[in-house]
N, C-alpha and C positions, 0 to 999 in steps of 0.2 A: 863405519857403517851405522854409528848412532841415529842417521836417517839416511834416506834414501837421494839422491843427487841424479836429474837429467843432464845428459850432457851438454848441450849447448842451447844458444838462441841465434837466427839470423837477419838483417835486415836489408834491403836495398832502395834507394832513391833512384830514380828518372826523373831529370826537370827537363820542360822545353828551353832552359835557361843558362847559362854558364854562372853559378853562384856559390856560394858556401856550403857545397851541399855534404862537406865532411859535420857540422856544425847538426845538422838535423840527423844523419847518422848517431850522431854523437847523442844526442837526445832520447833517439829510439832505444840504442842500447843501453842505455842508462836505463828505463822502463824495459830492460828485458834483463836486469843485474842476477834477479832471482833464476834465472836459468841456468849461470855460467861466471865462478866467481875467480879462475883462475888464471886465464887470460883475459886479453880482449884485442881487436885489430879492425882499421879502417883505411879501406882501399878506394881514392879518389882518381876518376878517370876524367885528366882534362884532353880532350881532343885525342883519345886515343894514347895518350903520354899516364899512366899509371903511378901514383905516387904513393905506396904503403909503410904505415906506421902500425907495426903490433907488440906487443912486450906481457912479461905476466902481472897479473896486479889487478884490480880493479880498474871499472873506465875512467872516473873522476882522477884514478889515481895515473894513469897511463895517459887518456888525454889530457894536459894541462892544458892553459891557455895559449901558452909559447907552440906549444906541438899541435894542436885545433891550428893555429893561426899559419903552422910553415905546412899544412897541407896543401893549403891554397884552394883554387874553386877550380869547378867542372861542371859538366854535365848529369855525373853517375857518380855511385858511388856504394861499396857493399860493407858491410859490418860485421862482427860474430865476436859475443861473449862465451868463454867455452867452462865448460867441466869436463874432464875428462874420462872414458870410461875405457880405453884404445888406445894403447898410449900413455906417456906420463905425463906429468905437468909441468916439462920443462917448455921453455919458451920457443924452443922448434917446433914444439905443435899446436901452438897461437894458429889463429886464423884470421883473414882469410889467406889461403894459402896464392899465390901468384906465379903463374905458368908462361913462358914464354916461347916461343914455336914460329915457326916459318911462316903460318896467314896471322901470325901476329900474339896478340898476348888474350891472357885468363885470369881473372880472379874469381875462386870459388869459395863457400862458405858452405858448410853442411852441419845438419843439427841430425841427429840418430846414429844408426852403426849398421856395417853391414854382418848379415850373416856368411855370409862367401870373400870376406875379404885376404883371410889367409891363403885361399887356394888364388883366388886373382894375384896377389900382393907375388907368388911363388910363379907363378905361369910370367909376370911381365918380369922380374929377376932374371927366369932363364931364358927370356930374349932380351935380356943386358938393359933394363931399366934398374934405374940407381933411386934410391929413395933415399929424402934428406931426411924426415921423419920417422916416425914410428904411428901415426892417426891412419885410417882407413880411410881419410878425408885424400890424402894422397893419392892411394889406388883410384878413387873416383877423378880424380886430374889425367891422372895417365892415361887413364881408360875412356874418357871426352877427347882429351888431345887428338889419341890416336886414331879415334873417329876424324874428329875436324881436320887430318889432315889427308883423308880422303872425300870426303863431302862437301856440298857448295856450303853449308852454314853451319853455325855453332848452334842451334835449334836442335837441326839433323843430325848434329853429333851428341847429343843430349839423348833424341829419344833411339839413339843406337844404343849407349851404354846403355839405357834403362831397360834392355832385354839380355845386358849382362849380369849387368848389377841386381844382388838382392839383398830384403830385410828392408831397413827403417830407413830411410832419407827424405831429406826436405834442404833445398838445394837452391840457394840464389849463385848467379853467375854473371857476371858481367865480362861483355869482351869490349874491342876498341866504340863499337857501335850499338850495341843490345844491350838488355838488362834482362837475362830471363830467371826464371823459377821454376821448379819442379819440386812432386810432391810423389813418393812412391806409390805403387798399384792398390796398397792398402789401406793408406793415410794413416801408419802408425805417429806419425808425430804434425804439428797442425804448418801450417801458412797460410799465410790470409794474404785481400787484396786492397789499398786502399786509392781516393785519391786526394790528389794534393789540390788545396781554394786555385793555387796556380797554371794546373792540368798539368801536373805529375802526377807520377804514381809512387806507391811507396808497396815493396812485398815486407814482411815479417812473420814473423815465427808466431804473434801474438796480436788481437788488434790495441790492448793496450799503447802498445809501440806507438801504432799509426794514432793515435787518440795525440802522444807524448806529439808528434810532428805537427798534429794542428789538420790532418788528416780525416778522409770521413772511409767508412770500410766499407767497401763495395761487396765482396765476398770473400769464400774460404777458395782455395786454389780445391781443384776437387782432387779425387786421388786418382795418380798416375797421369794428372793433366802436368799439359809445359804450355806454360803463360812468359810470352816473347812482350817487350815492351820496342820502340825504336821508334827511327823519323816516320815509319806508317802506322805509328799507333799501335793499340795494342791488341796481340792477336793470341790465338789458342787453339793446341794440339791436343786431342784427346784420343788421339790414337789407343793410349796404355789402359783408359779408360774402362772399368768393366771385367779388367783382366784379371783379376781377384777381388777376394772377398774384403770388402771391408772393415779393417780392424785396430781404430786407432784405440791408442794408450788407454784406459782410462784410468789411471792416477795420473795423467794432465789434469783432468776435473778432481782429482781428488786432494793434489796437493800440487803439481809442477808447476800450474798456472795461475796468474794474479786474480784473483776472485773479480776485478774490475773488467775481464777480458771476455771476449764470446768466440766460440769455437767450434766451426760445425752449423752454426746456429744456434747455437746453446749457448744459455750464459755458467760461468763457471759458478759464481756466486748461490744463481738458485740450485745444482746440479748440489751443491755441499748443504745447500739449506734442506734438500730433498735426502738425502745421505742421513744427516739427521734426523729426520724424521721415520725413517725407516728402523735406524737403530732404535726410537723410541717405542716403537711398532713392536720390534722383536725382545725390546729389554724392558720393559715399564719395571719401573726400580721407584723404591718408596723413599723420596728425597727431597732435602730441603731448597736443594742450588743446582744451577747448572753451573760448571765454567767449561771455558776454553782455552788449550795450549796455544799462545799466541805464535803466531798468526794464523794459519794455514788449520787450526782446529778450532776458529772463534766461528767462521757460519756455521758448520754442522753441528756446533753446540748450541748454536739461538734456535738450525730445525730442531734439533732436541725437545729443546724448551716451548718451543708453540706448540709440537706435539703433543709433547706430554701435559702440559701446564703448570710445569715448575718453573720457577721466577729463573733467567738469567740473569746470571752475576760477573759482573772482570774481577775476576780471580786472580789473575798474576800482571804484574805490571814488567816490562820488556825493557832493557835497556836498549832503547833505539841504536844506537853506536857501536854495537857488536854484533854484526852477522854471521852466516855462517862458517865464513873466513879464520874465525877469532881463532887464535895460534897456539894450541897450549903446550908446553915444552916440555914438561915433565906429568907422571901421573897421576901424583897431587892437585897438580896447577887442572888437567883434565876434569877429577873429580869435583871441583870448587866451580869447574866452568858453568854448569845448570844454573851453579844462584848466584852466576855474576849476569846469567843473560835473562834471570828471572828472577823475579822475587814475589812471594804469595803475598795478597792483600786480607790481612789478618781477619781484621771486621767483617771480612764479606763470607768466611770459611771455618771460623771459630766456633767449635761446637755445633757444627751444621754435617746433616749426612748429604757429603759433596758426588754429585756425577761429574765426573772429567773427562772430558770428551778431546780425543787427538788425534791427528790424520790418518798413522798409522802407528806399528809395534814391530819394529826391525830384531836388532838384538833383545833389548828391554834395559838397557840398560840407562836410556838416558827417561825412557817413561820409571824406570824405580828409581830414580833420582826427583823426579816430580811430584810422584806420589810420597816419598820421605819429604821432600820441601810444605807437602800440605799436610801433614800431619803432625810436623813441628810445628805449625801452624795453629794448630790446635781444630784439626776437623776430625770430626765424630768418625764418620766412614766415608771411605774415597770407593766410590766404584766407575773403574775405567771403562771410557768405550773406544773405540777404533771405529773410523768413520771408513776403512780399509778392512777386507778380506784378511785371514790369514797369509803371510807371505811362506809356500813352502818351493817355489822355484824357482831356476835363475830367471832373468831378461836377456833379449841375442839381441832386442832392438833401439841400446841407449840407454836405460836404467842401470844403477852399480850394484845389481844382486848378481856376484858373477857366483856362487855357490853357495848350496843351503847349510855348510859347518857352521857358518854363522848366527841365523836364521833361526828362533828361539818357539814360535813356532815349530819347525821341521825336528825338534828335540823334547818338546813338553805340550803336555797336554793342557784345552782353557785354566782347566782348576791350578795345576805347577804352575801355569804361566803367572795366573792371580798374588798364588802363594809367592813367588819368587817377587812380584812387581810392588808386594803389600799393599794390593788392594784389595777389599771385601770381597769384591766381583769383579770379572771380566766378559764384554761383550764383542764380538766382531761382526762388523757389516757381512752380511751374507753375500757368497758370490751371485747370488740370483738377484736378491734389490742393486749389487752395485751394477749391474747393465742396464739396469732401468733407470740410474740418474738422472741420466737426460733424456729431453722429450723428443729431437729429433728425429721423424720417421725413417731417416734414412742411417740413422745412427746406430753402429754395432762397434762393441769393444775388445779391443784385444784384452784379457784378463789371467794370460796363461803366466804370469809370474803366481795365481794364485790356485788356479784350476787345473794347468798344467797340461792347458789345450793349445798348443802352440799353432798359430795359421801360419806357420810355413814349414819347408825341410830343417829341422836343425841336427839332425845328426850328422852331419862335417864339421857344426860349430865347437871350437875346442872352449875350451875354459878361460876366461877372460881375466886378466892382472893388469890395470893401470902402471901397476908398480913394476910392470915386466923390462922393461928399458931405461938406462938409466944413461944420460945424456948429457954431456958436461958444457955449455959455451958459456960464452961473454954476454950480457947486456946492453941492451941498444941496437939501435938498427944501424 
């Protein structure tokens, strides 16, 4: 929990064409890597004939060229990079997961978590439903199935479940003949709609994706709509439409998503350059430098900086080659891991009273690793900002804050925190500026990991362990 991890990313292709369309899947999820680094899986539908490849690993690393090439072409086709939040990381709960039934077959892909899926997961058990998994991505299969296999479509058995189902989902689905998507009543987590120069369409989690495909982005899927693709084109359900409050993520704008992406109508980018500046609002601090913790803390460090009008500076240089994957085996090898995946740049911080500005402040343990790296470095004063609220609560919707034992924060106050982090000062974005990041009129944030306002029921949700199942197979499909 050195930072915080969303669980997955999804994408799907519709061409009017039979082509490679594992190849542009392939693409997508590559641009959606930062979502989801511990699986990854691609389901091509030729003619109704279903052919999936998924495994744990990275996609570069999971698709080779050999494995792209024995997918072969189709029409369709769904994708999903995962992290796990529900479940563990074994490679049974890669996605997307593949259903098969009497009006025929399902591949789903789902990015969030449900709040109600323990009691779901317990109600289809005691009518003798068998689970290969341990993801709540399952229970949302079983619970479509079951529909589709009294209803004329797979559409109609979508938006049955979505009056079962609750909490965070964003849902591509592909059957022998559709491609649909859904987006829950809330829009805790995004999907967007784009199209292809060729008149396909592409759904994802992100428009970055659709950019990666060569794609132009039409819109954001609204919340609680189900957007059907097929041989009549593309159509849209808005039944669920209206049925609650609006309440997506906002640490997608703060840190989940590619600063290159737009969300909502929002662009990520400006939402953290406004972040910034807000902190400068609330901390005007007498300094020489700004930096920023690479990646995901370099815009709110430049609003910083235009803010206030202290010079920005690249403060630390990143070893591209190590994400957040990087494997450390032992507790030494852990504590050396900060300044193998960073290194301060001496000149730009030596003798200067430095503002460091980072997404957020989970444990603290990897921000007092950062701020010791700048001060061997030889800076005068490190004063940290958090372009993030305080973290004092868990997430029911997809985030891996499943308890506040952790949470440093929920234990010490700004000044300990400071004291503990060895900075001069600490700052946190306020809950009141972070709802205001984006401009969006129609935009409202879920914020209850920090305010502890949850917009749904969660008193049934139990306590969440990734690590709770421990699942033993083979490799390879």
């Amino acid at each position: 929990m050195s930072k915080i991890h969303e669980e997955c990313g999804v994408m799907g292709i519709w061409s009017p064409r039979n082509e490679n369309v594992a190849r542009k899947v392939y693409y997508g999820l590559y641009a959606l890597q930062h979502r989801g680094q511990e699986s990854c899986g691609i389901v091509v539908n030729d003619d109704g004939l279903f052919n999936s490849y998924r495994d744990a690993g990275l996609v570069n690393d999971v698709f080779t060229p050999r494995v792209l090439k024995s997918r072969g072409t189709g029409t369709m086709a769904v994708g999903h990079v995962r992290y796990g939040t529900t479940g563990n990381d074994a490679r049974v709960n890669a996605q997307p997961i593949v259903v098969n039934h009497v009006k025929g077959r399902m591949a789903l892909a789902h990015n969030g978590n449900l709040t109600n899926s323990a009691q779901l997961r317990e109600n289809l058990e005691l009518e003798g439903s068998i689970f290969h998994t341990t993801s709540d991505t399952e229970v949302i299969s079983y619970i479509i199935t079951k529909h589709r296999l009294v209803t004329g479509s797979i559409e109609q058995a979508v938006s049955a479940a979505m009056d079962t189902i609750k909490g965070a989902y964003s849902l591509v689905i592909m059957s022998p003949s559709k491609l649909i998507c859904a987006r829950d009543p809330h829009g805790f987590r995004p999907l967007c709609i784009g199209e292809l120069p060729d008149g396909g369409y592409v759904f994802a989690s992100e428009s970055c994706a659709i950019d990666a495909v060569g794609g132009k982005l039409l819109r954001d899927v609204e919340p609680g709509e189900i957007v059907v693709v097929g041989k009549d084109g593309l159509k849209s359900d808005k039944t669920h439409c209206g049925t609650a409050k609006k309440s997506m993520c906002v640490f997608e704008f703060i840190y989940f998503a590619r600063p290159d992406s737009v969300m909502d109508g929002c662009s990520v980018h400006e939402a953290r350059l406004k972040a910034g500046a807000y902190l400068a609002k609330q901390y005007p601090i007498d300094a020489d430098v700004v930096i920023g913790v690479p990646d995901s803390g370099i815009d709110a460090a430049i609003g910083y900086s235009k803010e206030s009008g202290i010079p920005y500076e690249m403060g630390f240089i990143k070893n591209k080659y190590i994400g957040r994957t990087f494997i450390s085996p032992d507790q030494k090898s852990r504590d050396e891991g900060v300044r193998i995946k960073l290194n301060p740049i001496i000149s730009a911080v030596k003798g200067k009273r430095v503002i460091l500005v980072d997404d957020s402040i989970v444990r603290g343990t990897t921000s007092g690793k950062i701020v010791k790296l700048l001060r061997d470095a030889g800076a005068k004063e490190v004063h940290m900002m958090s372009s993030a609220p305080r973290f004092l609560n868990p997430c029911y919707y997809g985030t891996d804050i499943d308890s506040r034992e952790n949470l440093i924060a929920c234990h010490h106050t700004v000044e300990e925190t400071a004291e503990i982090l060895g900075a001069d000062s600490l700052g946190y974005l306020s809950v009141e500026n972070v709802r205001k990041i984006a401009d969006a009129s129609c935009m409202e944030f879920c914020t209850a990991c920090f305010s502890g306002d949850y917009p749904t029921e969660i008193s049934g949700c139990i306590k969440k362990n990734k690590f709770e199942y421990k699942i033993s197979e083979n490799k390879g499909e």
